[in-house]
C-alpha positions in Angstrom: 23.5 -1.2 15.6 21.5 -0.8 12.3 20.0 -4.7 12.7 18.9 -4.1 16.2 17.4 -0.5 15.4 15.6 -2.4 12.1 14.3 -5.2 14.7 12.9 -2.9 16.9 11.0 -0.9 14.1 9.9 -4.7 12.8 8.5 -5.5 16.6 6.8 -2.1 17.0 5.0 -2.6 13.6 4.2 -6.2 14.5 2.5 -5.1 17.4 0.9 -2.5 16.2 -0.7 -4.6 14.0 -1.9 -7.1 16.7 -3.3 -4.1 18.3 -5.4 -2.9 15.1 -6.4 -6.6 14.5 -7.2 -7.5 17.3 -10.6 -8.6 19.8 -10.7 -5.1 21.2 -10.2 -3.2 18.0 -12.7 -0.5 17.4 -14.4 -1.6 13.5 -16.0 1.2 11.9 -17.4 1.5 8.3 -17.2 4.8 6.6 -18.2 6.0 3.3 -15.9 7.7 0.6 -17.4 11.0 1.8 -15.9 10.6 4.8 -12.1 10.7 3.7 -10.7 13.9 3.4 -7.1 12.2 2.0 -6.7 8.9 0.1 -3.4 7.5 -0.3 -3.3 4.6 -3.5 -1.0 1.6 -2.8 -1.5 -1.0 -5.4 1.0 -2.7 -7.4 -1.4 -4.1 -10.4 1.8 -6.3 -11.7 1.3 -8.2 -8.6 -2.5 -8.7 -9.5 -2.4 -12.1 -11.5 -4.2 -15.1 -12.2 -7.2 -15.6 -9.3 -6.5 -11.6 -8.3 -6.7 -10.3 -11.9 -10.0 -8.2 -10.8 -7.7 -6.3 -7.9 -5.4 -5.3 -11.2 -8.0 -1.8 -11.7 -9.8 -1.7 -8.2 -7.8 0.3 -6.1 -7.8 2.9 -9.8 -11.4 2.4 -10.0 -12.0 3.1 -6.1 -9.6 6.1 -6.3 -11.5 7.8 -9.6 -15.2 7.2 -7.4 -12.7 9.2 -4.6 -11.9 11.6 -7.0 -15.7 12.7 -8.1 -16.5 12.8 -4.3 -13.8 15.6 -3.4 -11.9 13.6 -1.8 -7.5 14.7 -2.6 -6.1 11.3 -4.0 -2.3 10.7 -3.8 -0.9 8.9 -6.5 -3.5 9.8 -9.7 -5.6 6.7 -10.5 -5.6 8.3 -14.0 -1.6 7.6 -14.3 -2.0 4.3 -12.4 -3.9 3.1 -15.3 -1.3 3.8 -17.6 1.6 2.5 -15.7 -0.8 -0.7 -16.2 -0.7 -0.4 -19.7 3.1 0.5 -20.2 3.8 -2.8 -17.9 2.3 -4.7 -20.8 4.0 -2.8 -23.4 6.9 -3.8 -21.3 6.2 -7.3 -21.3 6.1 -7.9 -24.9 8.8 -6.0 -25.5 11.1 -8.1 -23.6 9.8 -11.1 -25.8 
């Protein structure tokens, strides 16, 4: 029962997706000062090689948040030093 309750969730994302993605989707840019709430999702360990700049962007964009008012989930403050304790990880390992 779980598997078929899992696909159904999968399919309902799927399309959702199609819908927000597709021809007749509604595109509209906004400002920073438009957001009320920002919600971070970045994993910066992910962030290698060609996408080394995307490492501190979503931390950058959420501190320009920050100064504009805007309630940012997941402080971009201690997302920059998760970065630096992945490093410490890292070598430690080594």
């Amino acid at each position: 029962m779980k598997l078929i309750e899992s696909q159904i969730v999968n399919n309902i994302r799927v399309l959702y997706l199609n819908i927000l993605q597709g021809k007749k989707a509604v595109q509209e840019r906004i400002t920073v000062d438009d957001l009320d709430i920002l919600m971070l999702r970045s994993d910066p360990a992910n962030e290698t090689g060609t996408r080394s700049w995307a490492a501190t962007a979503g931390i950058n964009f959420g501190r320009i948040a920050m100064r504009h008012g805007v309630i940012v989930l997941n402080d971009p403050n201690g997302l920059a030093k998760a970065i630096n304790k992945l490093i410490s990880n890292y070598f430690l390992k080594k």
